[in-house]
N, C-alpha and C positions, 0 to 999 in steps of 0.2 A: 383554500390555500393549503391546510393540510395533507389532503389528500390527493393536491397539485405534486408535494413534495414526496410524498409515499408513492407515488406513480414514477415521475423522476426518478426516484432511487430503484424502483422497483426493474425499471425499463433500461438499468447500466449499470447491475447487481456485477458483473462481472466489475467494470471499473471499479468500484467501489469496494470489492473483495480485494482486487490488486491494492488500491491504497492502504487497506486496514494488514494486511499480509508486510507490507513495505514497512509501518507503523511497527508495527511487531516485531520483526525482526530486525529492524534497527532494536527495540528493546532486546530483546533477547540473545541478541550478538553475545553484548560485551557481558553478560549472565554467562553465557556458555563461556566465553574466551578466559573468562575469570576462574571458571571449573577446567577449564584445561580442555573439555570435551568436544568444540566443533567448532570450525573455519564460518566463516561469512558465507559462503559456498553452499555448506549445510545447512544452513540456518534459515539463508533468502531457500535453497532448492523447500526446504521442509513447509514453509509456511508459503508458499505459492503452490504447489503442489494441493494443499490442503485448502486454502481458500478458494483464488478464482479460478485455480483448475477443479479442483473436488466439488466445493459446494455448489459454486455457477454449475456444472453440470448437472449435479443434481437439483437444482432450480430449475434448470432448460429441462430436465427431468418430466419435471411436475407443472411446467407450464405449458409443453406437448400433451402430455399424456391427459390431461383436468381441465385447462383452461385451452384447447387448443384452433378456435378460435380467432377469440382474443390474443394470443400469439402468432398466430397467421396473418392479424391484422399488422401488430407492430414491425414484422419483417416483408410486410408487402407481398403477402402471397392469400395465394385463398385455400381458405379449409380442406384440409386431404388428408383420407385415412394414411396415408403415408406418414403424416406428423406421427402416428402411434410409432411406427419404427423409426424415427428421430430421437423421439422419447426411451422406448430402449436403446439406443447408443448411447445417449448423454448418459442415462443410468451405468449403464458397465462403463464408460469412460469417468464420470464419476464415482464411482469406487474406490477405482483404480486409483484415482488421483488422492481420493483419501487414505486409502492403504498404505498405499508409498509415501506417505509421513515417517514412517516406523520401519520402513522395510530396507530388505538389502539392498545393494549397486545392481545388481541383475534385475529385480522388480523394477527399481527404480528407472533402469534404462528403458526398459520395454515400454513401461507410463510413459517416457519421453518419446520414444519412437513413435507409438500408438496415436497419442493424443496428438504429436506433431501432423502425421499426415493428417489427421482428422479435421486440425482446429485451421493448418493451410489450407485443405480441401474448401474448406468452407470458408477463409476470406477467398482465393479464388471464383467460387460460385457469387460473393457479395461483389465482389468487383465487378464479376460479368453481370448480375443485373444492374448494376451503379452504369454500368460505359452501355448494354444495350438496353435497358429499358428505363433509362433513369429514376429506379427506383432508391430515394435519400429516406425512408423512413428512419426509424429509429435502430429497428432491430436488423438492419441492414445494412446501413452505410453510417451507422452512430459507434458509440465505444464498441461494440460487438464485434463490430468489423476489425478497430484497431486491437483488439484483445485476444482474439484469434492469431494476430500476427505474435505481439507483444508477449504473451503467456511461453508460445512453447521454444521463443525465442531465450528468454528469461532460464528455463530451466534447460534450453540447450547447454548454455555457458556454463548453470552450476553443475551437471552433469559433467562435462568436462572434466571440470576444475576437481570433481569427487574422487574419479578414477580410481585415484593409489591414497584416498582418505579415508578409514571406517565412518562409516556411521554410529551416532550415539542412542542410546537406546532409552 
């Protein structure tokens, strides 16, 4: 059972960073709002950025490049040296994503631009195996799919909403 629930979490680390990120930053809102130093904007852009965009990718990271496999399994695909260069993307895109916790409105656009085309490219590509080869695995058509939407949708708006707001350091 235990390792029923360690796989589960293991196999929807992205959802699971989004919630703990949302968790968070409801905490640390009203901590910043109280210092005077950053909007709700800042706060959700800071801790989504750094969770399911940063660490997920450096997860997807490490489970191309180590485990890649058993990663090819959960997203319905078969084993291909190509996963090595999935694995560097997620790497440089997770950096990125953790970088941009701290960094300025121009880093931070770019991580949004970047990772946007990235993380639609790839619900696009889930969808097209979800409608032609009805592939519903996990790492396919499960939270992966809706996280890829949902993340760079997320940091579109705070992006926005930053524009004419410093960041706090």
């Amino acid at each position: 059972m235990f390792n029923e629930q360690i796989t589960l979490a293991l196999e929807n680390l992205g959802f699971l960073l989004f919630l703990l990120a949302i968790i968070i930053a409801l905490i640390d809102w009203p901590i910043q709002r109280i210092r005077g130093q950053a909007s709700a904007y800042e706060v959700f852009y800071r801790w989504t950025a750094l969770l399911p965009l940063g660490f997920t990718a450096l997860y997807a990271f490490a489970m191309h490049a180590f485990f890649p496999i058993y990663t090819a399994s959960i997203i319905g695909w078969q084993n291909s040296p190509f996963q090595f260069e999935v694995a560097a993307a997620n790497l440089g895109f997770g950096m990125i994503g953790v970088l941009s916790f701290r960094a300025s409105y121009g880093f931070r656009l770019a991580t949004v631009i970047g990772n946007t085309f990235w993380l639609w490219g790839d619900a696009v590509g889930h969808l097209y195996q979800i409608l032609m080869s009805r592939d519903l695995t996990v790492g396919n058509a499960g939270t992966w799919f809706w996280m890829d939407i949902i993340i760079p949708l997320v940091l579109i708006i705070c992006i926005t909403r930053l524009k004419t707001q410093p960041s706090f350091g």
